[in-house]
C-alpha positions in Angstrom: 177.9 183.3 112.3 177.2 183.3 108.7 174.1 185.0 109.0 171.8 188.2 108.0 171.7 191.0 109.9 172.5 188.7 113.1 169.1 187.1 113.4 169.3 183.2 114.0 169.5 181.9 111.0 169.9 177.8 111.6 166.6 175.6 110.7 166.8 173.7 114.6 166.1 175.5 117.8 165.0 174.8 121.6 162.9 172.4 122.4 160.3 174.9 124.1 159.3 172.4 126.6 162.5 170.3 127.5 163.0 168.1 130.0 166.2 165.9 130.0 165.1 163.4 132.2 161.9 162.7 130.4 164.4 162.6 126.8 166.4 160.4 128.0 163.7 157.7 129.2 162.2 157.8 126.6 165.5 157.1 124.3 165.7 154.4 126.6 162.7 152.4 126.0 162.9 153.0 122.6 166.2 151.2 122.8 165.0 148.5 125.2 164.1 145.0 124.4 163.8 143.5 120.6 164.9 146.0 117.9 164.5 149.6 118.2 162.0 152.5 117.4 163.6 154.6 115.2 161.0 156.5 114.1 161.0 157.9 118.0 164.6 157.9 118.2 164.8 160.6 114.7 161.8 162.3 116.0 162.9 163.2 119.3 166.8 163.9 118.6 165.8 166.3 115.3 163.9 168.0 117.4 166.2 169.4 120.1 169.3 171.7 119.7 172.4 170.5 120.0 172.7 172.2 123.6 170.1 170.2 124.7 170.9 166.8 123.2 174.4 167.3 125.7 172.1 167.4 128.4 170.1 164.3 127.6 173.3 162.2 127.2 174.2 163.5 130.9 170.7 163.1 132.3 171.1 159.4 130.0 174.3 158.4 132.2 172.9 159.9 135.4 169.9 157.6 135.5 171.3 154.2 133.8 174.6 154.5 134.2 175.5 154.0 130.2 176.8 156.0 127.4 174.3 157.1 125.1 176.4 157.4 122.1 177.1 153.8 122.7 173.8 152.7 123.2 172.8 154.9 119.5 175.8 153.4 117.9 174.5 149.6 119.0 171.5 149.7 118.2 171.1 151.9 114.4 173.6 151.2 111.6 174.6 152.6 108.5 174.0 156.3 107.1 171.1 157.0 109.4 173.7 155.8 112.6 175.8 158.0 111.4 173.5 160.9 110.8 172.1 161.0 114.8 175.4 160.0 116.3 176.6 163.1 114.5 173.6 165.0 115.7 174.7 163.6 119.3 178.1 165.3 119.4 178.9 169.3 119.6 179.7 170.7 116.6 183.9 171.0 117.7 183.7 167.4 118.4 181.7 166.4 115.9 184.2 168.9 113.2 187.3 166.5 115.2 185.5 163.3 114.4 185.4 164.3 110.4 189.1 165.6 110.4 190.0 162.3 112.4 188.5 159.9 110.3 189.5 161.6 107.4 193.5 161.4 107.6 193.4 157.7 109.5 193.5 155.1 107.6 195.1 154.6 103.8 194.8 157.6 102.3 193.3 161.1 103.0 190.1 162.6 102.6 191.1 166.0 101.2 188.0 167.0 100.6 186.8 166.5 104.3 189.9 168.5 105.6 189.1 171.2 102.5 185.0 171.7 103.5 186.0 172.1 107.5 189.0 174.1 107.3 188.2 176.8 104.7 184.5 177.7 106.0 184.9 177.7 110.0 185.7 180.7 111.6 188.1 181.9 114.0 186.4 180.9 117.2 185.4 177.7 115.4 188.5 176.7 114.4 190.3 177.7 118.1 187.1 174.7 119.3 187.9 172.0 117.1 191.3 172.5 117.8 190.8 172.0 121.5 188.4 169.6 121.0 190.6 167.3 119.0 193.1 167.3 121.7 190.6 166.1 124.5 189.1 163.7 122.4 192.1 161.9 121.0 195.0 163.8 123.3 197.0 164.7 120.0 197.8 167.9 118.1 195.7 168.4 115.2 198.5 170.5 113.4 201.2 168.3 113.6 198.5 165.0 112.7 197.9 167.2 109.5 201.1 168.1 108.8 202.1 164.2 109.0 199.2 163.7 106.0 200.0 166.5 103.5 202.5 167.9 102.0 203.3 170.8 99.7 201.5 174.3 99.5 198.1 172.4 100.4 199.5 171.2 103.7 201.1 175.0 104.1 197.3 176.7 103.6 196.0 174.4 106.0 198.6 175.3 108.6 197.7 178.6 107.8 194.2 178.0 108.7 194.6 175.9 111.7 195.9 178.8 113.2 192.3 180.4 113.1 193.9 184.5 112.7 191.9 185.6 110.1 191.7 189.6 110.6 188.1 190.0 111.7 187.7 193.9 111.3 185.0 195.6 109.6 187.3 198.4 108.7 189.0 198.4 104.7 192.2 200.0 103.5 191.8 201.0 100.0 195.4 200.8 100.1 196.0 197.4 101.1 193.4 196.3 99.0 195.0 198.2 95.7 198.5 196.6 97.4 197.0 193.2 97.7 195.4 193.4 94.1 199.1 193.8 92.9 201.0 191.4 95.0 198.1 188.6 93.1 198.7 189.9 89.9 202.2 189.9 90.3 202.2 186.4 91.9 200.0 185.3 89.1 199.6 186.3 85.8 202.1 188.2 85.4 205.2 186.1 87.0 206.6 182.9 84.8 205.9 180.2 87.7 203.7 181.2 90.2 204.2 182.9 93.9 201.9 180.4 96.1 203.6 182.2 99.4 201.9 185.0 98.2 198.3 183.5 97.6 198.7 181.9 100.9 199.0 184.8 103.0 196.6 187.1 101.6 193.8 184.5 100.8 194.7 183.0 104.7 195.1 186.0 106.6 192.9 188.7 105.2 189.9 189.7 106.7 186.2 188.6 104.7 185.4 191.8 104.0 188.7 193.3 102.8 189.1 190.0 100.7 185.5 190.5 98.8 186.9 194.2 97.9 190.2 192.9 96.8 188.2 190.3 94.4 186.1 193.2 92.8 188.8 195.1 92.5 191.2 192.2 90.7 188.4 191.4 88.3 187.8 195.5 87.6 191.6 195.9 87.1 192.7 192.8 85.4 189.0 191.7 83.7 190.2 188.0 85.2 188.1 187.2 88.0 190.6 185.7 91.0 188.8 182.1 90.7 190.2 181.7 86.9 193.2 183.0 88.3 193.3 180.4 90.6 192.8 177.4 88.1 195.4 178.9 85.8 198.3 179.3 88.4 198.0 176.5 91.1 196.6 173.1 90.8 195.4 169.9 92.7 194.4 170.0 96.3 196.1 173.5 96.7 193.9 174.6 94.1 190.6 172.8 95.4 191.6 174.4 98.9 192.1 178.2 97.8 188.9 177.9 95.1 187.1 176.5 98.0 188.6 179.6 100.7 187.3 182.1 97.7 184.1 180.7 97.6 183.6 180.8 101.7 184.7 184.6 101.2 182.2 185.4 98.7 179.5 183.6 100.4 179.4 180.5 102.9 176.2 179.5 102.6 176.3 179.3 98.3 179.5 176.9 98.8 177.2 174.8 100.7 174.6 175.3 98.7 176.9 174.0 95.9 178.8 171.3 98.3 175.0 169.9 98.9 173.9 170.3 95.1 176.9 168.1 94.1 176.4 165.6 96.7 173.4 164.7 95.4 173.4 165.1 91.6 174.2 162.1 89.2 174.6 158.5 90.1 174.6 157.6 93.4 174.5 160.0 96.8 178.0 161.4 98.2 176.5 160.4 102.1 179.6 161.4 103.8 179.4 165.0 102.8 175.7 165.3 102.9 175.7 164.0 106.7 178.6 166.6 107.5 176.9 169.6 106.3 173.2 169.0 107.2 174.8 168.0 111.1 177.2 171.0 111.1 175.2 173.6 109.7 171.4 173.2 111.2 172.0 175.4 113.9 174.4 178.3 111.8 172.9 179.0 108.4 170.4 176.1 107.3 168.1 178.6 105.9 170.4 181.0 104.5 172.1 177.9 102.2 168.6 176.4 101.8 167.5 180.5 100.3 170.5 180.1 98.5 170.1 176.8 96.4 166.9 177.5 95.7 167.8 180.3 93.6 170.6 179.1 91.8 169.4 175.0 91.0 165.4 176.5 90.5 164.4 173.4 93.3 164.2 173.1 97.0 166.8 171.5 99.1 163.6 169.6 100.6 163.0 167.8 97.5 166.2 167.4 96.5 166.9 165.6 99.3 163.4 163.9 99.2 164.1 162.6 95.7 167.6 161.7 96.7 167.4 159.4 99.7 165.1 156.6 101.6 163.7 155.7 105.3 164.5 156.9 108.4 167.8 158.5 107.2 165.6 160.5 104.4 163.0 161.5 107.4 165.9 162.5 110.0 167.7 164.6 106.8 164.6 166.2 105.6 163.4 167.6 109.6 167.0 169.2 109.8 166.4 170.7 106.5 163.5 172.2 108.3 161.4 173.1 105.4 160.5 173.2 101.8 161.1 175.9 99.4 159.3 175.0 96.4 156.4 177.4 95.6 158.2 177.8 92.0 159.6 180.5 91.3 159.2 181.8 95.2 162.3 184.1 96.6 162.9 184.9 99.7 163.7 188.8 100.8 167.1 187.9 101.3 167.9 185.4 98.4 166.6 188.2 96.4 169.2 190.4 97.6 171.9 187.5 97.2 170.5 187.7 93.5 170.8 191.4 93.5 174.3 192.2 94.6 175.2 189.5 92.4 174.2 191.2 89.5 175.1 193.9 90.8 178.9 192.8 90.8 178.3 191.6 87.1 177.1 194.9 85.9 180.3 196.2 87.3 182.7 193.4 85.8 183.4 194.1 82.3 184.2 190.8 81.8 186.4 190.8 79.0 185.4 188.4 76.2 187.7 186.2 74.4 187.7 183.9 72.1 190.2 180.2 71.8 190.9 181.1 67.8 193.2 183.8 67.5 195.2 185.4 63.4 198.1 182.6 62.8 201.3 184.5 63.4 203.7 184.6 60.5 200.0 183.7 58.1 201.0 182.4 54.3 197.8 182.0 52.6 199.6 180.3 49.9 201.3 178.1 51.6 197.9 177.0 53.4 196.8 176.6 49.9 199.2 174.5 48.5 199.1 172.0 51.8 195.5 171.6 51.3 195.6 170.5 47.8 198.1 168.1 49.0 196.0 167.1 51.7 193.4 166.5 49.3 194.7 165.0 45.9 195.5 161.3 45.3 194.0 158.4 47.1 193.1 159.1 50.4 192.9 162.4 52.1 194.8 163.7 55.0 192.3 165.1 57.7 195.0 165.7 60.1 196.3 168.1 57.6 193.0 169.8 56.9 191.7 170.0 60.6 195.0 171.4 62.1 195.4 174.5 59.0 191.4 175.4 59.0 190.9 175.0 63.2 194.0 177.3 63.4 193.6 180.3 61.8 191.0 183.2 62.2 187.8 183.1 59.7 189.8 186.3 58.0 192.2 184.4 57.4 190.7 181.1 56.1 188.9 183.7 53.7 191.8 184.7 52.3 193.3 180.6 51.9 190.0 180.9 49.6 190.5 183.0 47.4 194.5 182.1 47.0 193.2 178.7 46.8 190.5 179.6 43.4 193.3 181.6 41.5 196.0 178.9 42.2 194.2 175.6 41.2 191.0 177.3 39.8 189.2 175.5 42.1 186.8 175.7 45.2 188.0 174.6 48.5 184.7 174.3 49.7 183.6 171.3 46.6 186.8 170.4 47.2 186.5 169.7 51.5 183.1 168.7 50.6 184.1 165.8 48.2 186.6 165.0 50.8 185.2 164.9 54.1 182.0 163.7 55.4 179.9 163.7 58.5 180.2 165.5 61.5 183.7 166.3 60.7 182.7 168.3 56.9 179.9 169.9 59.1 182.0 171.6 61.1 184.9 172.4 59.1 182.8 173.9 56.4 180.9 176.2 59.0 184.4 177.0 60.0 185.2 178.3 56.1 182.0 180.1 56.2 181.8 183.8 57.4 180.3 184.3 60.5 177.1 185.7 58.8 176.7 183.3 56.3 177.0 180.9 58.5 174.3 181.8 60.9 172.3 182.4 58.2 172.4 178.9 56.5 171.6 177.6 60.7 168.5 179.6 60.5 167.4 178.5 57.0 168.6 174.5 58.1 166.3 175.2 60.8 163.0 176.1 59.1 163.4 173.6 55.9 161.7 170.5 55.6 159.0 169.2 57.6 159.2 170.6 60.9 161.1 173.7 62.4 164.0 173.6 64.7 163.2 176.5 67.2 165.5 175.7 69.5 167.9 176.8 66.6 166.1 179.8 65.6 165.7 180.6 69.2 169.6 180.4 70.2 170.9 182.3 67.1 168.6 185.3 67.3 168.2 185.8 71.0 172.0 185.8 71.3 173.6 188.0 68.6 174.1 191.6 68.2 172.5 194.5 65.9 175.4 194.2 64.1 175.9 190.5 63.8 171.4 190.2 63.0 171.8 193.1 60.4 174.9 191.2 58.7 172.6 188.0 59.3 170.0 189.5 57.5 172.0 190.6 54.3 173.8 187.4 54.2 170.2 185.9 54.0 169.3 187.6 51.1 172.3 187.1 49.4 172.4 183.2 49.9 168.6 182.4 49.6 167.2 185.6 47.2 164.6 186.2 50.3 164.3 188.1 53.4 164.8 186.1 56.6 161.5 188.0 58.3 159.3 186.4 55.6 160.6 183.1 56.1 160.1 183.6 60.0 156.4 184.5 59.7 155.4 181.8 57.2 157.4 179.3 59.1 156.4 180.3 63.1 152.8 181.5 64.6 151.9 183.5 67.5 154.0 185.2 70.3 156.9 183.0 69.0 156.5 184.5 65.7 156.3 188.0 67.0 159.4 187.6 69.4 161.8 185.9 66.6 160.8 188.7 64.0 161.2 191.6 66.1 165.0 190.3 67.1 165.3 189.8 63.4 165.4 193.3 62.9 168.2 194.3 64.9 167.3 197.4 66.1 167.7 196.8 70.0 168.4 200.2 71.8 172.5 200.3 72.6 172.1 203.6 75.0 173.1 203.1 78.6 170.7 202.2 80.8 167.8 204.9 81.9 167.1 204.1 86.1 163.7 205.8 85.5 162.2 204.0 82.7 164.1 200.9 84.1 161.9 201.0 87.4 158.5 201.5 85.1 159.6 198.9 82.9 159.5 196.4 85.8 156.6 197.8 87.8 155.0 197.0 84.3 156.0 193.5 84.4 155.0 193.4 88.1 151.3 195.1 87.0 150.4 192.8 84.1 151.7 189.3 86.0 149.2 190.6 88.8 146.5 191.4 86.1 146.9 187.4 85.6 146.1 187.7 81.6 149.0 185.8 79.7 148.5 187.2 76.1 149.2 190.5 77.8 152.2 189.4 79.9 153.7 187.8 76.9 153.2 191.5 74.4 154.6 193.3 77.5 157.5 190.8 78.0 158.0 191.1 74.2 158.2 194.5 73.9 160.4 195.4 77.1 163.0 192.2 76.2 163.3 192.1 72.6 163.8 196.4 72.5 165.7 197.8 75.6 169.8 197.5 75.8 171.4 195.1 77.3 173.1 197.1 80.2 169.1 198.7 80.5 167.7 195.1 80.6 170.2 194.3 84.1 168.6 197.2 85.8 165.2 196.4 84.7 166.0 192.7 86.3 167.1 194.8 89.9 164.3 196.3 90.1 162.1 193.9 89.5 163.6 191.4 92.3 163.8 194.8 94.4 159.7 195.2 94.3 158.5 191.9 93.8 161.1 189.6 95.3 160.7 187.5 92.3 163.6 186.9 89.6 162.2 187.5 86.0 163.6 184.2 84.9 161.5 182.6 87.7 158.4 184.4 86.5 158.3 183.5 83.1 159.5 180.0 83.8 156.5 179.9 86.1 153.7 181.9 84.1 154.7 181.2 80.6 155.0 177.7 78.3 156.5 176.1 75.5 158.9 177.7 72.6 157.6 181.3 73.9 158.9 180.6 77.4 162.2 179.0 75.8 162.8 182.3 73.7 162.3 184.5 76.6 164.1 182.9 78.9 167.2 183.0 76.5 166.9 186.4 76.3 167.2 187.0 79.7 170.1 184.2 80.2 171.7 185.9 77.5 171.7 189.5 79.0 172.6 187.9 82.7 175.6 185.9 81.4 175.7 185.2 77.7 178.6 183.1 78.2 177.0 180.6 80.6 173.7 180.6 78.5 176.0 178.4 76.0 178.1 176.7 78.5 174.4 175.1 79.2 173.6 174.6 76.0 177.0 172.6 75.8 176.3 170.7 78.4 172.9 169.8 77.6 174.1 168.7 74.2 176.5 165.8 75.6 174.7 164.9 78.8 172.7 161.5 78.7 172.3 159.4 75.7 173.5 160.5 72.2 175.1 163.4 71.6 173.2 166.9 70.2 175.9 167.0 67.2 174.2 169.8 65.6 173.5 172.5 68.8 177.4 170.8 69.8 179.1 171.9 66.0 177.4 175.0 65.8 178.0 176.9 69.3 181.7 175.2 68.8 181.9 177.2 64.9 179.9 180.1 66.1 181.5 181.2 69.3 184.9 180.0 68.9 186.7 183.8 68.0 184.0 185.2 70.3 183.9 183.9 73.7 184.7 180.6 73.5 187.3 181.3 76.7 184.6 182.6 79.0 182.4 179.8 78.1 184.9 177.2 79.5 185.4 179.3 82.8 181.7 179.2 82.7 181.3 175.3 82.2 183.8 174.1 84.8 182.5 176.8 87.2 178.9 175.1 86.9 179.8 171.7 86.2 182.6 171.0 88.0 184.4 169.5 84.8 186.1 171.2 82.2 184.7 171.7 78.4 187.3 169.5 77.2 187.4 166.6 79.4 183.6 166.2 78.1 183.7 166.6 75.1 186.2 164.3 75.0 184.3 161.7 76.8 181.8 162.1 74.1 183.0 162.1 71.1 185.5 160.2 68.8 187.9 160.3 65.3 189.2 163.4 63.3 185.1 165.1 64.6 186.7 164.8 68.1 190.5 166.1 67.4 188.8 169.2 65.3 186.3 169.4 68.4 189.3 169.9 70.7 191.5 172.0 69.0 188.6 174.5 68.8 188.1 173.8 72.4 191.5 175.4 73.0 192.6 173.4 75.8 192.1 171.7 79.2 191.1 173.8 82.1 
């Protein structure tokens, strides 16, 4: 069971006070006569385990010599039939039912087969295996078989066979072994090895598997999931991504299956009704603890917002509770949070960037083509997007320079007499250096009437002493003043004091110090108590805009570790407006700088209209960075890849520029 410590961890338990007989009359005349009371019929079958609702269909038979099943299925239809006719089976049979219906018929519910089969255990598995053969007297394996095909229909054989090892005990040998036969199956072999991937990922035990995906990431700075995406594909790939994510932790792929199911248009029933049947009585709280922390909202009101009537009241008493004091963590979703970060202070991820030097560069050559480009009628922006999006800011530096002492003139009045629009905004950032280029975001953000600080906020909270100090001096340079004095006469308050102290640039860059890191958060922990914002907000000032980054991780441990509270929570919860914003990207920024803009990607294409400006500058700014990392980042949380969206969203040469800085489909 996929719970804590061993203590029950499902949301449904024994009636106290059961009595079959008395259940199943009163099913009974709930059923009887002229339509039925459904409100009874949720009310009484939510509220017994499943143990119990096998003795009320007995008792049910016993006294009126019909099936109650039958009877359920007669008299409730749609969703909410489906929901307590589930509730009515045990879970093997009611696992059997799923897999049946989902490989009868025209085509195949992969996705079914992929939830069941890659999160039941052994002794689950051995059940539904039996239990398929009783109910329809075939053989599951050889029904599957008959369905797939390929190394997805291999993996599921695999795990039909229910033999994952199940000791506790971990050879450092096999794991360093397995590590290498991945790698070697991977990465590092043209093709890939799936016979490999199969037998470790199928066989393994939990635990040695969660050792030998630290270990991959520590040796190879890929973590196994990108490898996964890179090497296999399809429904093999949704299978093993899926077997990865029931290794790390069952109850966050539910967490995530649930999410999913519910987000967007319209309500993925099938899968919601599967996993709130098959998992009340496992680990309802643990995935409930679970997507709390990582959507910031309760499963209740998810599910309250997301659905209607009886099949709303039915899904909402297996969920069994609601969450949503904001910001509230449980013990144990704190330590979820914890080890989390603790793996991710481990990982040294490393960064990379989707614009790399041009091999074989010829500055001149460059040159000449984007005269040609650009002379005469008309101008060729095929030309112009494909030389500029595919060679290093270095490099486009030097095409510059060979470009003035060629034609004496200035590619930049030259691109900018040529091209217009989206498309001149970002292939001009592209010809500016990095620093220049930040600095004329920041000065774009405070002209005019009005102040972007969602701008200011993103570049400052985000770059390093070295890139702010090189920000600064570019500032000067461009604009003859100092970027601090336009920050204070162009922002008040606590919003003022946070962006000018990141302007200077002079976080610490020492390791992190456990001591001070414990009295930093006990600090944090004193003031929020002392309730008096002004303070919180100096203290939250001083301690995020000063300490390292690697400093700033502990001090977030620690925190959770004594107040059971994540510091993103508090501050979403205590603090308001552009202060909270800025703070909050600070701490995004130190947890995982590379999904802070995978959000901010996102956000800028979701809905109506497109954020062009937040879109062109995180695609200018981060593309020899981390550009890489942000894609992993943005299908891992959106469950669609950076490409396929922007490419949904945009259109003309600002869309082929868009892509080719993109760097490719994931």
């Amino acid at each position: 069971m996929a719970n804590m410590g061993n203590r029950y961890r499902g949301s449904i338990t024994d009636y106290a006070d059961f009595d079959s007989n008395q259940d199943a009359e009163a099913l009974y005349t709930a059923m009887k006569g002229f339509g039925s009371d459904k409100e009874a019929i949720l009310e009484l079958i939510t509220s017994r385990s499943n143990k119990q609702r096998q003795e009320i269909c007995q008792s049910y038979k016993s006294l009126y010599g019909k099936d109650l099943i039958d009877d359920l299925k007669y008299e409730l239809t749609g969703k909410f039939e489906r929901l307590i006719v589930g509730l009515m089976r045990p879970l093997a049979y009611f696992d059997a039912k799923e897999i049946k219906d989902a490989i009868s018929g025209i085509g195949t519910d992969e996705k079914c087969l992929i939830e069941i089969l890659a999160s039941r255990n052994n002794q689950q598995i051995h059940q539904l295996v039996e239990a398929y053969k009783d109910a329809y007297e075939r053989n599951l394996e050889e029904d599957i078989v008959a369905d797939t095909s390929g190394h997805f229909k291999k993996m599921l054989v695999v795990l039909l066979q229910g033999t994952r090892e199940e000791d506790d005990v971990v050879s450092e040998d096999l794991v360093a072994q397995d590590v290498q036969d991945l790698y070697e199956a991977g990465e590092l072999k043209w093709g890939t090895d799936e016979a490999q991937f199969i037998y470790i990922l199928g066989n393994r035990s939990k635990q040695h598997l969660r050792l030998v995906f630290d270990e991959y990431l520590k040796t190879t700075g890929i973590p196994i999931e990108a490898s996964i995406r890179g090497e296999l594909s399809g429904d093999f790939e949704k299978l093993m991504l899926a077997v990865v994510k029931c290794i790390r932790s069952t109850a966050e792929y539910f967490a995530e299956r649930l999410f999913k199911a519910m987000k967007g248009l319209g309500t993925r029933d099938n899968t919601l009704i599967r996993i709130m049947v098959s998992r009340s009585e496992l680990d309802m709280l643990d995935i409930r603890e679970v997507f709390r922390t990582k959507y910031e909202k309760s499963l209740y009101s998810m599910i309250k917002n997301d659905t209607s009537g009886e099949y709303k009241k039915a899904l909402l008493k297996l969920c069994g509770g609601d969450d949503d004091a904001a910001g509230q963590f449980f013990p144990e979703a704190a330590k979820v949070a914890y080890q989390m970060w603790e793996l991710s202070a481990v990982a040294r991820v490393e960064l990379k960037g989707t614009v790399r030097p041009a091999p074989n560069f010829d500055p001149e050559a460059d040159a000449k083509a984007l005269r040609k480009a650009m002379k005469g009628l008309g101008t060729d922006e095929d030309t112009i997007i494909d030389i500029i999006t595919r060679r290093s800011n270095d490099q486009r530096q030097q095409i510059r320079r060979t470009f003035k002492s060629h034609f004496g003139r200035d590619l930049m009045a030259d691109l900018k007499s040529e091209i217009s629009g989206s498309l001149a905004k970002l292939i001009l950032g592209l010809m500016m250096p990095p620093a220049h280029y930040d600095a004329k975001q920041l000065k774009k953000a405070m002209e005019g009437a009005g102040t972007d600080e969602q701008a200011l906020i993103e570049i400052l909270a985000t770059r390093n002493n070295q890139e702010i100090r090189a920000i600064n001096e570019a500032y000067q340079e461009d604009y003859h003043k100092s970027l601090e004095d336009d920050l204070t006469s162009d922002t008040s308050g606590h919003l003022k004091r946070i962006l000018v102290s990141l302007a200077t640039g002079n976080r610490d860059e020492g390791p992190e110090n456990s001591e001070q890191a414990r009295e930093d958060a006990q600090e944090i922990a004193d003031t929020k108590t002392g309730g008096d914002k002004p303070s919180l907000e100096t203290c939250f000032l001083s301690i995020l805009c000063s300490r390292s980054y690697q400093h700033l991780r502990r001090v977030f441990q620690e925190f959770i570790k004594m107040t059971n509270h994540d510091v993103e929570h508090t501050i979403k919860k205590e603090m308001s407006g552009d202060v909270r914003d800025a703070l909050v990207a600070i701490v995004q920024s130190v947890k995982n700088k590379p999904l802070f803009f995978a959000d901010k990607l996102y956000k800028s294409m979701k809905g109506a209209g497109t954020d062009e400006k937040t879109l062109t500058r995180i695609m200018v700014s981060r593309s020899e960075t981390d550009l890489l990392n942000i894609r992993r980042e943005f299908i891992e949380k959106y469950d669609k890849s950076l490409h396929h969206v922007i490419e949904s969203d945009n259109s003309g040469d600002y869309l082929k520029a868009l892509l080719a800085l993109c760097g490719g489909e994931d």
